[in-house]
C-alpha positions as a printed NumPy array, in Angstrom:
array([[ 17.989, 136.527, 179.233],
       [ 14.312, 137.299, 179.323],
       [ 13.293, 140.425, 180.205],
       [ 11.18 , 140.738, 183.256],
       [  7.767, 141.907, 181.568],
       [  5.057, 144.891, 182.891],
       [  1.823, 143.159, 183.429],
       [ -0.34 , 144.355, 180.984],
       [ -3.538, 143.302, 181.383],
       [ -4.384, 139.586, 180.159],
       [ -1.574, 139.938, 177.774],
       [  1.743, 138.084, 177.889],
       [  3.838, 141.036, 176.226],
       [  7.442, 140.911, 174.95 ],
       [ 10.499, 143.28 , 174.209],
       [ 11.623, 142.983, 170.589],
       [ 14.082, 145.05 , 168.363],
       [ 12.15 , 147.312, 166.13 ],
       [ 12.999, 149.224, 163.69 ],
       [ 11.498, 153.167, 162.346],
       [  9.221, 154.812, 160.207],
       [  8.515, 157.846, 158.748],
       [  6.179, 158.73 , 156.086],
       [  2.99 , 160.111, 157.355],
       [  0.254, 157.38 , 158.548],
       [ -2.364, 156.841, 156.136],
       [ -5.825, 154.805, 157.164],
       [ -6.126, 152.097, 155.098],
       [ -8.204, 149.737, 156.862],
       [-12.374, 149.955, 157.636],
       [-14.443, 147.337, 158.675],
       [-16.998, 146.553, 156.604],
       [-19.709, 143.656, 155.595],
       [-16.86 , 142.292, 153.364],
       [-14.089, 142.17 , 155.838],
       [-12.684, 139.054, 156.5  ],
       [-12.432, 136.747, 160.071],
       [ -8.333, 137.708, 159.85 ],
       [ -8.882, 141.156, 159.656],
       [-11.743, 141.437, 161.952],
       [ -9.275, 138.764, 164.3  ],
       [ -6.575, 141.867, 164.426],
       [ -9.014, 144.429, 165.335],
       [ -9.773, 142.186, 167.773],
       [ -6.942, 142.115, 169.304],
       [ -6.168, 145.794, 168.875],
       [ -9.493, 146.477, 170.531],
       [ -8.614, 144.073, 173.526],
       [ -4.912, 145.297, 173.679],
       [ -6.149, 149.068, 173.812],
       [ -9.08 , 148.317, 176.171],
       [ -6.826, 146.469, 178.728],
       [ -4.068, 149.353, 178.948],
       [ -5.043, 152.477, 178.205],
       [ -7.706, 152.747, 180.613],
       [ -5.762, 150.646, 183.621],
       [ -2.215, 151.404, 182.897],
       [ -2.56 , 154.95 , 183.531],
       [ -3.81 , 154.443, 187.116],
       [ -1.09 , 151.954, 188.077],
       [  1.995, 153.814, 187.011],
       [  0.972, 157.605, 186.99 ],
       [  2.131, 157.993, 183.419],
       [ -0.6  , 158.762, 180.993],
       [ -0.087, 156.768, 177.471],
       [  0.634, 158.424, 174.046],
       [ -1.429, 156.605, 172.025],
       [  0.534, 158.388, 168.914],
       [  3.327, 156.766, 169.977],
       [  2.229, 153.752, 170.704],
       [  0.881, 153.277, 167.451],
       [  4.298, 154.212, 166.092],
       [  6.252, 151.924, 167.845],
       [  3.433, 149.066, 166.974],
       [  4.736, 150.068, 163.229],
       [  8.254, 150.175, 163.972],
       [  7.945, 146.751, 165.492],
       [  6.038, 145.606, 162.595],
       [  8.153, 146.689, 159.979],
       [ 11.56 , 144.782, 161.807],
       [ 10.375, 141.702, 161.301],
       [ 10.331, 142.469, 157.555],
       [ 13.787, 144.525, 157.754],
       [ 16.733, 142.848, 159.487],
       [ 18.747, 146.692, 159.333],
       [ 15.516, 148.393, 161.138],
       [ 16.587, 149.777, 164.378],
       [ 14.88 , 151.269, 167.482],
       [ 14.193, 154.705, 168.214],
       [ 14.708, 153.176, 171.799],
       [ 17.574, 150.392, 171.801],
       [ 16.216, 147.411, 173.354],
       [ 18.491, 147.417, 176.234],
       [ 17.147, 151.07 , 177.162],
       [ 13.345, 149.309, 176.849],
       [ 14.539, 146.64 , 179.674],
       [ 15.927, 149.972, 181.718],
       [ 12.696, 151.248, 181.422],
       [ 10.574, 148.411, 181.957],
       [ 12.337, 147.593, 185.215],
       [ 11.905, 151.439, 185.913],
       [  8.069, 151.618, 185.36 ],
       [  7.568, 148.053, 187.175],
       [  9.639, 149.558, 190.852],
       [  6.955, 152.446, 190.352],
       [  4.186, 150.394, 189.938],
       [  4.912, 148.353, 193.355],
       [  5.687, 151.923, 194.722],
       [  2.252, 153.184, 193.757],
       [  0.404, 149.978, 194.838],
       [  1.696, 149.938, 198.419],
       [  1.191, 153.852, 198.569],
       [ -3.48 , 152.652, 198.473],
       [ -2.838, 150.194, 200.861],
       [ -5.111, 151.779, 203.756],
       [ -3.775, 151.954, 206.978],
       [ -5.562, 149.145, 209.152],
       [ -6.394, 151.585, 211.841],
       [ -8.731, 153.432, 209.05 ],
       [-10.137, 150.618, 207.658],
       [-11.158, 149.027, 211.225],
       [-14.598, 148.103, 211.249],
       [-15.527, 148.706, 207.64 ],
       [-17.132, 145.928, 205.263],
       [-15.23 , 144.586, 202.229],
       [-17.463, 146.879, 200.153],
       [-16.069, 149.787, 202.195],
       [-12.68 , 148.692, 202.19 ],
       [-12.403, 148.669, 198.351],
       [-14.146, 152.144, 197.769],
       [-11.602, 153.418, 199.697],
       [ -9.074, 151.83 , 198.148],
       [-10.471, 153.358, 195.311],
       [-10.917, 156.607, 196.46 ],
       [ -6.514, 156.325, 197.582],
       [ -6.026, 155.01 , 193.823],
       [ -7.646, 157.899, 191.873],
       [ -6.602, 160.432, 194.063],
       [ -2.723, 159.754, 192.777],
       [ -1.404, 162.094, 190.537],
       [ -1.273, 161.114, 186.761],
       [  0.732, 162.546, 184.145],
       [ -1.448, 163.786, 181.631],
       [ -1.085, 162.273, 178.12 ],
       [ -0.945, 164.472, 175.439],
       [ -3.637, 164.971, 172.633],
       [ -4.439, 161.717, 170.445],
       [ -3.426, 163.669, 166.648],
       [ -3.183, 160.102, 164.766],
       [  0.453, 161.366, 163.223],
       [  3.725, 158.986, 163.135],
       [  6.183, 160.156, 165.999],
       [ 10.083, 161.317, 165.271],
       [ 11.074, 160.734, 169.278],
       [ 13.099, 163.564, 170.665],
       [ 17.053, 163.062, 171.985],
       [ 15.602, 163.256, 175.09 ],
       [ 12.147, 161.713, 175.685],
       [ 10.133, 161.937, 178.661],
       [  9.725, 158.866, 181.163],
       [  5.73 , 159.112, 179.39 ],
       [  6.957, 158.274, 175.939],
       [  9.555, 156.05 , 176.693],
       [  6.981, 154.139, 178.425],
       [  4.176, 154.596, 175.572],
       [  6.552, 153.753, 173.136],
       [  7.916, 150.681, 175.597],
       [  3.783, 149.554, 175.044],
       [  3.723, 149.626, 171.763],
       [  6.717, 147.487, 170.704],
       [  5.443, 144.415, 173.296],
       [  1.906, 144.852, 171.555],
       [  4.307, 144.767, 168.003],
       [  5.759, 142.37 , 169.188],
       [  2.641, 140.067, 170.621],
       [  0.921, 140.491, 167.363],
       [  3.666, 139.24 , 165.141],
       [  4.627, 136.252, 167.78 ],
       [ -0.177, 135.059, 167.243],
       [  0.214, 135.394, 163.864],
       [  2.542, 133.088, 163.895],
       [  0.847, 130.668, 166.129],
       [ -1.669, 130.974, 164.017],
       [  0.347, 130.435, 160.766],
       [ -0.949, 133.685, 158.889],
       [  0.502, 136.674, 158.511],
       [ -2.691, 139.752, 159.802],
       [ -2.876, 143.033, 158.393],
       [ -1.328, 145.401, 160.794],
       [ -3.494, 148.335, 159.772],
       [ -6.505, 146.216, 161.149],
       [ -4.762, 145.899, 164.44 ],
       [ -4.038, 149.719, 164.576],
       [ -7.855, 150.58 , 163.833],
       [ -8.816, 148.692, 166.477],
       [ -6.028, 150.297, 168.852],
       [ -7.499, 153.77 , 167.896],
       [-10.485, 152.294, 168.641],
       [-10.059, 151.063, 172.108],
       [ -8.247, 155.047, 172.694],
       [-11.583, 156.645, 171.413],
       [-13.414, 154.495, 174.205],
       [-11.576, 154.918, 176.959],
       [-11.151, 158.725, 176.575],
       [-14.973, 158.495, 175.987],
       [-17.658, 155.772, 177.593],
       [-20.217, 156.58 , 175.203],
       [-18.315, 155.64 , 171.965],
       [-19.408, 152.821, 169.926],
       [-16.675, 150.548, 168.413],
       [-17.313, 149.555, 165.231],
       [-17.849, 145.621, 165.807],
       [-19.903, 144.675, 168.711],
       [-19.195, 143.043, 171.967],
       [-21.307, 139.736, 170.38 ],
       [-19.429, 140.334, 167.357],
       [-15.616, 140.234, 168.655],
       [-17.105, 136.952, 171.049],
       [-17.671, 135.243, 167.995],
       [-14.713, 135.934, 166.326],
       [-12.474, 135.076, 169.133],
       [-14.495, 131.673, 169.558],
       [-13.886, 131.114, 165.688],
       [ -9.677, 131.367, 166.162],
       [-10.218, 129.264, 169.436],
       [-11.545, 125.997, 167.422],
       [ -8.997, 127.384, 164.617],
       [ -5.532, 127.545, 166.952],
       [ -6.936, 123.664, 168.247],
       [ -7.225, 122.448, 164.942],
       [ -3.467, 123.874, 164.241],
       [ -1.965, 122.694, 167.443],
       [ -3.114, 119.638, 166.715],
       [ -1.806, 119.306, 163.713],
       [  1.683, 120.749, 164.198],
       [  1.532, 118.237, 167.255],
       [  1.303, 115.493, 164.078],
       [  3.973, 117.237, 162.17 ],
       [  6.492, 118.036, 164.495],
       [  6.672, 113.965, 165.282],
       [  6.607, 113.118, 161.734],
       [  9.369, 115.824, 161.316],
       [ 11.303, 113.946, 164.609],
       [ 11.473, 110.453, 163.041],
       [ 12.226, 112.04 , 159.381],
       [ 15.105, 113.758, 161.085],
       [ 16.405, 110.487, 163.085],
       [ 15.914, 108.61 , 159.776],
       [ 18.053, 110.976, 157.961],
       [ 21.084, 110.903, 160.808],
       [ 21.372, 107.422, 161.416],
       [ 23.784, 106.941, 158.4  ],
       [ 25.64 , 109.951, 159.804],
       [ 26.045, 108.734, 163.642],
       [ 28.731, 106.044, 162.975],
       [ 30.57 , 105.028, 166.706],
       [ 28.905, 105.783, 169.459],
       [ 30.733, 107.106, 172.856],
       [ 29.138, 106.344, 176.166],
       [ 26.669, 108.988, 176.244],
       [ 24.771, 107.668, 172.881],
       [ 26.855, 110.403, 170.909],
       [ 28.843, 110.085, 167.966],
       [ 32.609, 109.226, 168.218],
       [ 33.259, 111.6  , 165.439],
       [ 32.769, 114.832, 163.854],
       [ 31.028, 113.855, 161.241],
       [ 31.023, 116.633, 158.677],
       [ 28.968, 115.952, 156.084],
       [ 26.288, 117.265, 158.185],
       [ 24.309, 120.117, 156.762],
       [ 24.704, 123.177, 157.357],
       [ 23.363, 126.631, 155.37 ],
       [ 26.151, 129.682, 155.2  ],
       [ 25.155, 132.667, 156.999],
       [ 28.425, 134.564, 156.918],
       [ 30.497, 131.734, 154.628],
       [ 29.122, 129.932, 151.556],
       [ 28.171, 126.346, 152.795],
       [ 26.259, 123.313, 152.142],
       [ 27.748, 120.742, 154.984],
       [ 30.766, 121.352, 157.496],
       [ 33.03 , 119.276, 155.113],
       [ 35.411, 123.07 , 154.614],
       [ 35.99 , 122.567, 158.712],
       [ 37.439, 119.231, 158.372],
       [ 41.056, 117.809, 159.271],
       [ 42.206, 121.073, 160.961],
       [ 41.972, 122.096, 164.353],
       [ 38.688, 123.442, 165.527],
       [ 36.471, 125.229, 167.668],
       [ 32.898, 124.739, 167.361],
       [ 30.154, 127.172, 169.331],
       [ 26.459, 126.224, 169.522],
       [ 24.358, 128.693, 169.806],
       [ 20.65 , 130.367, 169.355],
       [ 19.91 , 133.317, 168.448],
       [ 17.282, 134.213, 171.525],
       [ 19.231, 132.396, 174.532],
       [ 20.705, 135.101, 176.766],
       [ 23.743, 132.797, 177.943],
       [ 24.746, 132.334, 174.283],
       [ 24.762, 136.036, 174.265],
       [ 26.738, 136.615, 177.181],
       [ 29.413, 133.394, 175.812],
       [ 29.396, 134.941, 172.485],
       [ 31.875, 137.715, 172.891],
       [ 34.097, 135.239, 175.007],
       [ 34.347, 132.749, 172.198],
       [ 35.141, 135.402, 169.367],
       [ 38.343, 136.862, 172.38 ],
       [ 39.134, 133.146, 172.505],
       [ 39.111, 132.653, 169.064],
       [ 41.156, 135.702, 167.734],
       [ 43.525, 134.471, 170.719],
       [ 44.389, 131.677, 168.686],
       [ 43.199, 132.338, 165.474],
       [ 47.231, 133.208, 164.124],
       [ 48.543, 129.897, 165.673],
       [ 45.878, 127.879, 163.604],
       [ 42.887, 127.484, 165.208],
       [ 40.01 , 127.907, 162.929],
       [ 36.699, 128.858, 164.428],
       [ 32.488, 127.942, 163.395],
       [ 29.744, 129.173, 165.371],
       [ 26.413, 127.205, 164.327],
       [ 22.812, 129.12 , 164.925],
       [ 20.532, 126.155, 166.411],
       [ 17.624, 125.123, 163.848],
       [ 15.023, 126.918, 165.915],
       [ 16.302, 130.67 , 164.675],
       [ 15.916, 132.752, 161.571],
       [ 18.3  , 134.286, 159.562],
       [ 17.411, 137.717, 160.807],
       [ 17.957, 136.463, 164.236],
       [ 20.85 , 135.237, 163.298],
       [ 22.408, 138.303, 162.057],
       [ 21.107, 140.682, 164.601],
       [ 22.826, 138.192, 167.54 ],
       [ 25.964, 138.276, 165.195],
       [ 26.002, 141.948, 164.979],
       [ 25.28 , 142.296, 168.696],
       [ 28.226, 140.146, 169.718],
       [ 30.721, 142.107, 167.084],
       [ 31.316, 138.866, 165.125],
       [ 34.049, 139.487, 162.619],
       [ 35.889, 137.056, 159.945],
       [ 37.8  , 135.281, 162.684],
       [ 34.289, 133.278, 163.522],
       [ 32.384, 131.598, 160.451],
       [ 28.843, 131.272, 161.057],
       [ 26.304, 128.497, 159.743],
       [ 22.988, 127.601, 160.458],
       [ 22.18 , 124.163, 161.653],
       [ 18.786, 124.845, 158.944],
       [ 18.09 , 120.824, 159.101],
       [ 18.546, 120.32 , 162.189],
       [ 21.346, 117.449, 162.277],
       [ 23.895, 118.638, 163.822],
       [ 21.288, 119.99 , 167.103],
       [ 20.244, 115.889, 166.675],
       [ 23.329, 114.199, 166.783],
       [ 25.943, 116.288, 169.207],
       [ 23.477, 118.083, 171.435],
       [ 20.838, 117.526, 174.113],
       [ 18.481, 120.502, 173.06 ],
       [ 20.532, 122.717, 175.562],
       [ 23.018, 125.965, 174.774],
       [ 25.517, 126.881, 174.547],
       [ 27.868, 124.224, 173.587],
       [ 31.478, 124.663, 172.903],
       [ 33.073, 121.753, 171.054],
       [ 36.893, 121.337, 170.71 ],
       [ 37.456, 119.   , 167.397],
       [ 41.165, 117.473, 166.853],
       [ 41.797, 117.199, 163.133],
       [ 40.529, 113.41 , 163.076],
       [ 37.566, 114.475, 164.294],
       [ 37.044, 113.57 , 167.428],
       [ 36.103, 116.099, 169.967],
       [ 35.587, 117.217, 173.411],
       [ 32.441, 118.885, 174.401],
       [ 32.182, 121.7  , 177.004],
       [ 28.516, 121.819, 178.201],
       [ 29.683, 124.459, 180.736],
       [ 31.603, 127.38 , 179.047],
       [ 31.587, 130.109, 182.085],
       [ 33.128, 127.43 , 183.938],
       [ 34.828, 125.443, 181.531],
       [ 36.593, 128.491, 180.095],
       [ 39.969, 128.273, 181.409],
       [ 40.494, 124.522, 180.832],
       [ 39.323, 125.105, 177.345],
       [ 42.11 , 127.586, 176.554],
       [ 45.049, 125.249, 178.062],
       [ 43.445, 122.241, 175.886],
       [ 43.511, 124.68 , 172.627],
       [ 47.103, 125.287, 173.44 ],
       [ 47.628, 121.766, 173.571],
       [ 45.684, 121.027, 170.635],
       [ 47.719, 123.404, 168.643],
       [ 51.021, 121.855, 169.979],
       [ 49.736, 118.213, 168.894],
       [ 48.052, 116.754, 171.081],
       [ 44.901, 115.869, 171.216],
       [ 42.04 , 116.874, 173.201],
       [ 40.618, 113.622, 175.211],
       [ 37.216, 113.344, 175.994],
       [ 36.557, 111.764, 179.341],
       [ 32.659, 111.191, 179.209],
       [ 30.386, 111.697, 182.562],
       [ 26.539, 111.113, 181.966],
       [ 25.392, 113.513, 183.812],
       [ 22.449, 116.515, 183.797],
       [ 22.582, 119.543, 181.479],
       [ 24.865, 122.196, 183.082],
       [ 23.093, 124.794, 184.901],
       [ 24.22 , 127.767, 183.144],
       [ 22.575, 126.006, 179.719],
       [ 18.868, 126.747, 178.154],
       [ 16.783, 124.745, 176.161],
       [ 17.636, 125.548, 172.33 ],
       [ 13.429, 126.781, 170.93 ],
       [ 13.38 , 123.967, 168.045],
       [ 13.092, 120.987, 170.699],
       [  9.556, 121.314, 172.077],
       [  7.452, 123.428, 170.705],
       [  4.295, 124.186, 172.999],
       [  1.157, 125.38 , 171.71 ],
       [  0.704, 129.22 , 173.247],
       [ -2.588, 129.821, 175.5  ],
       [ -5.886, 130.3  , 173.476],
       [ -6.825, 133.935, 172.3  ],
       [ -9.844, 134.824, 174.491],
       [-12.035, 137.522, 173.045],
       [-11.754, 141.132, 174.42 ],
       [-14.533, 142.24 , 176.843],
       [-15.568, 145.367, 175.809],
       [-17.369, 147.918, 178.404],
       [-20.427, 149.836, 176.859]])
């Protein structure tokens, strides 16, 4: 599931796995009359990340901000995208501990300047904030300690201020990786980081210049507006192109039709790329008894049905049940792996990767998990409901491995409401990337 996310400033931030570093930071970047409109794009957003957080965040949670260790867990976020075996120095579940952690003291610290109406009783709305003010400020704030622009080894034990500094940095890793990709290019993280260290310098002091202008960053930012229109319009063009290429390419592979508009069969010359078996197609899953678990790689049901199904399948696994888990198009190998390691996969589940996207087109609705239960002629019975279906699927795998066959007794209906939209089957454009307002 999606974890509930701190509000930092205009940014939508999210938790990802990261991995570590440790060699000594060196600067490599510097704005200069040759820079480019990418890398003066990330220090744009660096700027606007830094300016947004470090000089608000520390007022609404009490916790000053490391900006050391921010930086480092920018880097470690950076560098997992590159390295599916990076890990955290904070596991992601700890992250979601912490975030729900900082938010309770955030509403805790809000309510504590709400005046008293008594107090504020005949005062103007100008007099009313200043006090509210006045209540803010006066909260204690844990001090942060001194900026030394070093990478960050974090202790056993951390203190509630780095977990959360470090929590900062991997949503702005995170958020920088996830407009690259919107806008289709991959930006120099060392820009990014100068304009982090940046935004620290200028909130620790009013006075300090940054090194590209308020009109400067404006223009920029208006630049990668027009730009991320001109791509969503085109991916808009591609993605329907890519829909009617797809349906092209499965119509020879739907055969019979049940009364839902799916196909009869298993069909099993569908494609499929190996992940943890060598594979081309499903044809080395045919004519045997079958369990078949749809999945992606970022849903948090699949997540949660993904231990189940590998309990279910070494249940049966010795009476001869064989068992495929398929990774919707929409994922990444790295995704892939991470979910498999997360859910302790071993040999008794083989996993593909639905990489062209038929099978997703011809035996699902865009929603996961599915569970499928194949008889050796192929035809099948789909569970759109696991948690609930769970039971009933065991007794019909019993059956199935006694001979008979699973029947499947079809009721058009709505997806199930313990099922999530799989990420390949509408893609929406993100919001535009407004340019940072920076305070002189």
């Amino acid at each position: 599931m999606k974890l509930k996310k701190i509000a930092l400033g205009a940014a939508a931030l999210a938790l990802i796995a990261c991995g570590e570093a440790q060699k000594p930071v060196k600067k490599v970047a510097a704005i200069t009359p040759n820079s480019t409109d990418d890398q003066k794009f990330a220090y744009m957003l660096g700027a606007q990340f830094g300016l947004q957080n470090f000089m608000n965040l520390p007022l609404r949670t009490g916790l000053g901000i490391d900006e050391d260790l921010v930086v480092q867990a920018f880097r470690d976020a950076m560098a997992s995208f590159n390295d599916s075996t990076a890990t955290l120095q904070i596991h992601s579940d700890s992250l979601a501990v912490i975030n729900s952690r900082i938010q309770k003291a955030m509403q805790d610290r809000y309510l504590a300047t709400r005046p008293d109406t008594s107090v504020i009783k005949g005062m103007d709305d100008a007099q009313i904030r200043a006090y509210t003010d006045s209540l803010e400020k006066a909260q204690p704030i844990v001090a942060a300690p001194e900026v030394k622009n070093v990478e960050v080894k974090l202790p056993s034990d951390p203190s509630e201020l780095q977990k959360f500094s470090y929590l900062i940095g991997v949503q702005f890793g995170n958020q920088f990786y996830s407009i690259g990709r919107q806008f289709q290019t991959e930006f120099e993280s060392d820009y990014f980081v100068l304009g982090l260290r940046d935004a620290g310098k200028k909130s620790r002091d009013t006075s300090f210049t940054m090194v590209l202008p308020d009109d400067t960053l404006r223009a920029v930012g208006s630049r990668y507006t027009e730009k991320m229109k001109t791509i969503r319009d085109e991916m808009i063009k591609k993605q329907r192109d890519e829909e009617q290429k797809l349906k092209a390419e499965v119509a020879s592979l739907r055969g019979d039709t049940l009364a839902n508009g799916m196909p009869a069969k298993m069909n099993f010359k569908v494609k499929a790329s190996g992940i943890t078996v060598k594979a081309e197609d499903l044809s080395d899953f045919a004519g045997k008894p079958l369990l078949m678990f749809y999945f992606s790689a970022t849903c948090g049901h699949c997540a949660h049905a993904a231990p189940q199904i590998l309990e279910i399948a070494k249940e049966f696994a010795q009476k001869g049940l064989t068992t495929v888990s398929i990774a919707s198009g929409g994922n990444n190998k790295s995704g892939i792996r991470r979910f498999i390691d997360d859910a302790k996969f071993d040999e008794t589940i083989n996993v593909v990767w639905d990489e062209a996207r038929q099978f997703g087109e011809l035996y699902s609705d865009g929603y996961v998990p599915k569970v499928y239960l194949v008889n050796p002629d192929g035809t099948y019975k789909q569970y759109a409901a696991f948690e609930k279906e769970k039971e009933d699927l065991k007794k019909e795998i019993e059956e199935l491995l006694n001979g008979k066959n699973v029947e499947w007794k079809i009721e058009v209906k709505k997806p199930a409401a313990d099922s999530v939209k799989a990420p390949e089957v509408k893609q929406q454009a993100k919001k535009e990337i407004k340019p940072p307002k920076v305070k002189k």
